[in-house]
DRENVEXMI-525907 format. One record per atom (N, C-alpha, C): residue number from 0; atom name; x negated, y negated, z negated. Coordinates in steps of 0.05 Angstrom, whole numbers, plus 5000, padded with zeros to 4 digits. Atoms other than C-alpha are relative to their C-alpha. Layout:
% DRENVEXMI-525907
  pos  site    px    py    pz
  NUM    CA     X     Y     Z
...
% end
This chain:
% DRENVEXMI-525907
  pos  site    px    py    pz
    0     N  4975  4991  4989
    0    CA  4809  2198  6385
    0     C  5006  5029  4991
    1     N  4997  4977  5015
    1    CA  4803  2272  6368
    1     C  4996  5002  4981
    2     N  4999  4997  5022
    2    CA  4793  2268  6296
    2     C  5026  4983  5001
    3     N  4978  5006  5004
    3    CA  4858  2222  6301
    3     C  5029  5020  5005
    4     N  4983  4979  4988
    4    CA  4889  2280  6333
    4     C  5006  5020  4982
    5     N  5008  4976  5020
    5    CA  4863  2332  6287
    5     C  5019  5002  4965
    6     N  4992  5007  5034
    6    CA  4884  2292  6219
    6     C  5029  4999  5010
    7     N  4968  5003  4997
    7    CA  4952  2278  6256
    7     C  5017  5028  4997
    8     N  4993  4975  5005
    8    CA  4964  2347  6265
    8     C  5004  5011  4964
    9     N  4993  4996  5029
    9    CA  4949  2367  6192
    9     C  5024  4985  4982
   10     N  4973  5027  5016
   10    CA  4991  2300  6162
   10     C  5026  5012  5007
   11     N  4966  4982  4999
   11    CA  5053  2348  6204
   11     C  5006  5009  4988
   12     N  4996  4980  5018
   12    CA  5039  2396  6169
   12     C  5000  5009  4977
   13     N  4997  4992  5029
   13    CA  5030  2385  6104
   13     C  5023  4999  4990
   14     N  4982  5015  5016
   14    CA  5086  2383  6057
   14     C  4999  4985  4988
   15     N  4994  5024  5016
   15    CA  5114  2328  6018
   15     C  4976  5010  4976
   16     N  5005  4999  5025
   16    CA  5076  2358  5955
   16     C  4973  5014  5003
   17     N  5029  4987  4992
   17    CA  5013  2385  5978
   17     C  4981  4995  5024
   18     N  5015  5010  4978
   18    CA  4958  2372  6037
   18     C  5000  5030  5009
   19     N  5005  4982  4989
   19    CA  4953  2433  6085
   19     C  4973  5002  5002
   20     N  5034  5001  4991
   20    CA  4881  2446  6074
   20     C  4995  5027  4992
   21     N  5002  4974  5013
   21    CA  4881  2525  6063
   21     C  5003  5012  5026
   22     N  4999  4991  4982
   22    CA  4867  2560  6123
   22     C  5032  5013  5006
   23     N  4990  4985  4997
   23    CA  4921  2604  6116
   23     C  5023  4985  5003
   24     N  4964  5027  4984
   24    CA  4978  2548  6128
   24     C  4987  4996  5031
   25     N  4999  5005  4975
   25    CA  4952  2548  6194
   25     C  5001  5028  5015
   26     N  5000  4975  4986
   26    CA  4959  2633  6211
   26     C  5022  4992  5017
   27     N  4990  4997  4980
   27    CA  4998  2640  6262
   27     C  5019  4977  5015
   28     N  4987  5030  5001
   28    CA  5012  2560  6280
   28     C  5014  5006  5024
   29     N  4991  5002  4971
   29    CA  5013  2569  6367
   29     C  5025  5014  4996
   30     N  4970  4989  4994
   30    CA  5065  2620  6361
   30     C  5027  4988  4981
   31     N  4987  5022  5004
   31    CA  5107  2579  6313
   31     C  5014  4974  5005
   32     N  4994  5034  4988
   32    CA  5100  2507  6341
   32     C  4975  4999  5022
   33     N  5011  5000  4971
   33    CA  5071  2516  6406
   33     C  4978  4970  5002
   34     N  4997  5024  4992
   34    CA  5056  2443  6417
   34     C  4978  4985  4984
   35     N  5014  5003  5027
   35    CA  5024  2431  6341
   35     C  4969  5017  5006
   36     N  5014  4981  4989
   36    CA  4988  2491  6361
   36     C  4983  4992  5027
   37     N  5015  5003  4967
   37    CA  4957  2472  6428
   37     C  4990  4969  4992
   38     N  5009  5027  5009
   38    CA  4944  2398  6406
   38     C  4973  5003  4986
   39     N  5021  4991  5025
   39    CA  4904  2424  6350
   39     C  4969  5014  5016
   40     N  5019  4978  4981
   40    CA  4864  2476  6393
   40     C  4983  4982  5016
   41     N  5020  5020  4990
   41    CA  4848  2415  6439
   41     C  4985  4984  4985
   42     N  5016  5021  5008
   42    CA  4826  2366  6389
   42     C  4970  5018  4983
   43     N  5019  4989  5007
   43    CA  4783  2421  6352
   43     C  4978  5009  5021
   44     N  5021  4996  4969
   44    CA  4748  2440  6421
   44     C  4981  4976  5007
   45     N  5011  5021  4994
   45    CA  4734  2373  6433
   45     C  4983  4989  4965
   46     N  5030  5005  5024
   46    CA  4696  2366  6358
   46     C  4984  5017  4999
   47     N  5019  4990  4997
   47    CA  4660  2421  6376
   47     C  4987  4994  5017
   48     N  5024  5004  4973
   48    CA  4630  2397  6438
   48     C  5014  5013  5021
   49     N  4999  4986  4974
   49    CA  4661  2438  6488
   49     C  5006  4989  5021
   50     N  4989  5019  4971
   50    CA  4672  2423  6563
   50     C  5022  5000  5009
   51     N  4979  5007  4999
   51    CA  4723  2395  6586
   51     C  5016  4983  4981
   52     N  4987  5013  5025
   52    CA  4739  2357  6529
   52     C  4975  4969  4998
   53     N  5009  5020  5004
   53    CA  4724  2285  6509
   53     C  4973  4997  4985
   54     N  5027  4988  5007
   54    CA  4678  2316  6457
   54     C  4974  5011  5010
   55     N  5024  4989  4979
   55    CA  4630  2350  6513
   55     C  4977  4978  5007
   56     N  5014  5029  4987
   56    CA  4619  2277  6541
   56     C  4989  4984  4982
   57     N  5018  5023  5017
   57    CA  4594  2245  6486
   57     C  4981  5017  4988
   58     N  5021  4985  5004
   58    CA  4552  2303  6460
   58     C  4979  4993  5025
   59     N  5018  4996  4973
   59    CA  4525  2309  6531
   59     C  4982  4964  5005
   60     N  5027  5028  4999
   60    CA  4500  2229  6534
   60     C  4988  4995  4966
   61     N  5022  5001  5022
   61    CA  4484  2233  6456
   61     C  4965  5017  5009
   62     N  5022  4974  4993
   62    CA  4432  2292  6479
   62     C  4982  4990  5016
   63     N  5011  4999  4978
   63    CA  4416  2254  6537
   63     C  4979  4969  4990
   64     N  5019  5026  5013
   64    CA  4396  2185  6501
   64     C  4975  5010  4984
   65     N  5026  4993  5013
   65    CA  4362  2225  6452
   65     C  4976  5020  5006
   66     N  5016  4989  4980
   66    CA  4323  2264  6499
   66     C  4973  4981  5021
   67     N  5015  5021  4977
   67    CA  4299  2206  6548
   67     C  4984  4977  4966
   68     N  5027  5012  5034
   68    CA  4269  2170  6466
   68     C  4986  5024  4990
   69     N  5032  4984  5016
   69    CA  4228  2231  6457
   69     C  5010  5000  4974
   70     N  4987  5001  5037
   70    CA  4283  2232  6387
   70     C  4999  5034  5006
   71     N  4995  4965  5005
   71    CA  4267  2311  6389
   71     C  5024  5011  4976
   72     N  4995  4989  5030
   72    CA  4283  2322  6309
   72     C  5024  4997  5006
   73     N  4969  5015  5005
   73    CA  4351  2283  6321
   73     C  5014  5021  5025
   74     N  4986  4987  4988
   74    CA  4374  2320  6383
   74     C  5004  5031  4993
   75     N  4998  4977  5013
   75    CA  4351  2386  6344
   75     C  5022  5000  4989
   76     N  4978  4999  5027
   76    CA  4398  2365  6285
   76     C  5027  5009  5010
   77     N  4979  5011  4992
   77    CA  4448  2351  6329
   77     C  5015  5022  5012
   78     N  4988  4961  4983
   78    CA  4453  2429  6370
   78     C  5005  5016  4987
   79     N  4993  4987  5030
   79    CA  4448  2449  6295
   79     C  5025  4992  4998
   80     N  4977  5012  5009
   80    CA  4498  2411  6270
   80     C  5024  5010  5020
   81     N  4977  5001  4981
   81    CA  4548  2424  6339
   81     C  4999  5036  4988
   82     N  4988  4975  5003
   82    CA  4535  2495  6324
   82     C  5007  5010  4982
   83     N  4992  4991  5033
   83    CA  4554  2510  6248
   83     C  5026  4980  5010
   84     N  4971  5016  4989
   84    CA  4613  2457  6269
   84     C  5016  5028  5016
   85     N  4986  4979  4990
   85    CA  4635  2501  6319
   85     C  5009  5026  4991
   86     N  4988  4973  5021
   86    CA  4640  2568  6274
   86     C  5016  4997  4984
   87     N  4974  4995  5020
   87    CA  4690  2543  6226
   87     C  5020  4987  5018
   88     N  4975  5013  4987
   88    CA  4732  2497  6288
   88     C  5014  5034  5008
   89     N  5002  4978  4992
   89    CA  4725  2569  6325
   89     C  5016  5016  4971
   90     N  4993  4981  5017
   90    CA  4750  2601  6258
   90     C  5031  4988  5001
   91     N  4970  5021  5002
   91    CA  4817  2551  6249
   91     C  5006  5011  5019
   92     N  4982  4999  4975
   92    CA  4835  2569  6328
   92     C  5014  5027  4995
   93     N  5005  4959  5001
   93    CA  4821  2652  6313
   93     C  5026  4998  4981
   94     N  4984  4996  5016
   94    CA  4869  2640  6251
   94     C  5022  4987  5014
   95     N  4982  5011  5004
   95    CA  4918  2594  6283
   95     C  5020  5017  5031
   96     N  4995  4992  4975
   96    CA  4928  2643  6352
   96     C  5006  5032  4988
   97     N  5003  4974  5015
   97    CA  4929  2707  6293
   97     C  5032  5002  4994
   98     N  4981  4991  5006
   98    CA  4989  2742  6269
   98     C  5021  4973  5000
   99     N  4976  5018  5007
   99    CA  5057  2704  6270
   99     C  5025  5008  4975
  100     N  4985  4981  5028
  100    CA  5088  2744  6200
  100     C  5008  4967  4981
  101     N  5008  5014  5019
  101    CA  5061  2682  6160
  101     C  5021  4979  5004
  102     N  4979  5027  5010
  102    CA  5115  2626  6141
  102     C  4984  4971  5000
  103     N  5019  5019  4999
  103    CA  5085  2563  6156
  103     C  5003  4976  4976
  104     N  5000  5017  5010
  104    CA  5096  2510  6102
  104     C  5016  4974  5003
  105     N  4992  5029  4985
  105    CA  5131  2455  6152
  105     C  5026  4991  4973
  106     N  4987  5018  5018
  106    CA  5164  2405  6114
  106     C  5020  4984  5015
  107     N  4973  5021  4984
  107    CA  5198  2367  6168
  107     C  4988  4995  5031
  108     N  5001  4992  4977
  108    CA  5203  2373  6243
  108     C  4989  4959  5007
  109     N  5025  5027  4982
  109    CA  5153  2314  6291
  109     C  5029  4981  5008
  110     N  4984  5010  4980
  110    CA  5195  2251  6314
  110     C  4990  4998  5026
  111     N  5011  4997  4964
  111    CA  5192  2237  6384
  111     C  4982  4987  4999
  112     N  5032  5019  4997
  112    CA  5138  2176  6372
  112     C  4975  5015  4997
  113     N  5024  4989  5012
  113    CA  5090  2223  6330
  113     C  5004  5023  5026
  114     N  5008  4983  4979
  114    CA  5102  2283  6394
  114     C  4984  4986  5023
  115     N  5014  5020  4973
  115    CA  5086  2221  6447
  115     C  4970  4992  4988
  116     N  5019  5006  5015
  116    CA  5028  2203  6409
  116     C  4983  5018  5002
  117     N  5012  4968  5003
  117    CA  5000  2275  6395
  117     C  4994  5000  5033
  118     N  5004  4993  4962
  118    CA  5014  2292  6482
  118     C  4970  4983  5003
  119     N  5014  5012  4988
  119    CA  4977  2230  6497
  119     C  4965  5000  4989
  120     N  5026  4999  5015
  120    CA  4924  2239  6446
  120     C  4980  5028  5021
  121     N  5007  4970  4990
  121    CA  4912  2313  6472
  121     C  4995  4990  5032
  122     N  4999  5007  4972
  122    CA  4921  2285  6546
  122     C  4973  4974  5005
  123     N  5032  5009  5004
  123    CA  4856  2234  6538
  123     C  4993  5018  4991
  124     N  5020  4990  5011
  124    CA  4816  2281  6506
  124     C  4995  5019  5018
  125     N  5005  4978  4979
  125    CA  4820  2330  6566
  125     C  4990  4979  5028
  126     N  5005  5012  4971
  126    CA  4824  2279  6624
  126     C  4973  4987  4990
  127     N  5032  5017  5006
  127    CA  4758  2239  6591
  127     C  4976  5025  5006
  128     N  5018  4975  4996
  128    CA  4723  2305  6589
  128     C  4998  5012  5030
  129     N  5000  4993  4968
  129    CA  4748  2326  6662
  129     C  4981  4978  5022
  130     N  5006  5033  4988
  130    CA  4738  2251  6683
  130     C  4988  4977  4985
  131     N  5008  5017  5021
  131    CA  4696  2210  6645
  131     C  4993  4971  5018
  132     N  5013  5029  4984
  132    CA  4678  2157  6699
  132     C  5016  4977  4991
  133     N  4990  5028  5010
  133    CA  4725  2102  6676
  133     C  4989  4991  4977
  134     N  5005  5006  5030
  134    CA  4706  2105  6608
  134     C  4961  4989  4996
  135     N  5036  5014  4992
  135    CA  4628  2104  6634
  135     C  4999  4975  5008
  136     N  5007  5024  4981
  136    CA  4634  2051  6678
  136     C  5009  4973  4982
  137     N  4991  5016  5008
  137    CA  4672  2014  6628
  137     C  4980  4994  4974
  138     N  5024  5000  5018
  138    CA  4617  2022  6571
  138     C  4979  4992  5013
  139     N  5020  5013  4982
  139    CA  4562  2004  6628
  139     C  5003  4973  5015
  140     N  4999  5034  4992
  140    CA  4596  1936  6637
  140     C  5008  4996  5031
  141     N  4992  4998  4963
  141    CA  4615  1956  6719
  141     C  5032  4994  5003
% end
């Protein structure tokens, strides 16, 4: 769900003739497109792991399965891996909350399906992280 979020965001933003993959098409996104901007912020939070986010909850029972198998090496990799992750999501937010001078690239304004889409995307990925019990109970077969 948050990498669907993440790539959706970018796919806005690229133009017709290029992929937005250059940090600097994302300087000063929030104050631009608010919405683009805040979507984004959540779905990258949530691939870093952080709490509150859908991403937290599945780090937190990855860690916890591979903790209770004595998988040391793998849960090492894994605090590795969340934390070099997190320094370049953490870099995208820093750049996308930075100066608003920069001209953004947009090619063509969100229809309403792709904004309802985006909300609701962003809106699971917070309530799962706040509230994960449905989603447990529903993976535990209850």
């Amino acid at each position: 769900m948050k990498i669907l979020g993440a790539f959706a965001v970018v796919a806005a933003l690229s133009p017709a003739h290029r992929e937005a993959d250059d940090l600097e098409d994302y300087r000063g996104l929030f104050w631009c497109r608010p919405l683009l901007g805040g979507i984004f912020t959540i779905t990258l939070l949530s691939l870093a792991g952080m709490p509150a986010t859908a991403g937290f909850i599945g780090k937190l029972y990855v860690i916890a399965a591979g903790a209770s198998g004595a998988r040391w090496f793998l849960v090492i990799v894994l605090i590795v891996g969340s934390a070099i992750g997190l320094f370049y999501y953490l870099r995208i937010i820093a750049v996308m909350f930075s100066d608003a001078r920069h001209q953004l690239p947009v090619s063509r304004r969100l229809s309403a399906t792709e904004g309802v889409v985006l909300v609701t995307v962003a809106a699971v990925i917070v309530c799962l992280g706040i509230y994960p019990a449905p989603i447990l109970s529903m993976i535990a077969g209850k």
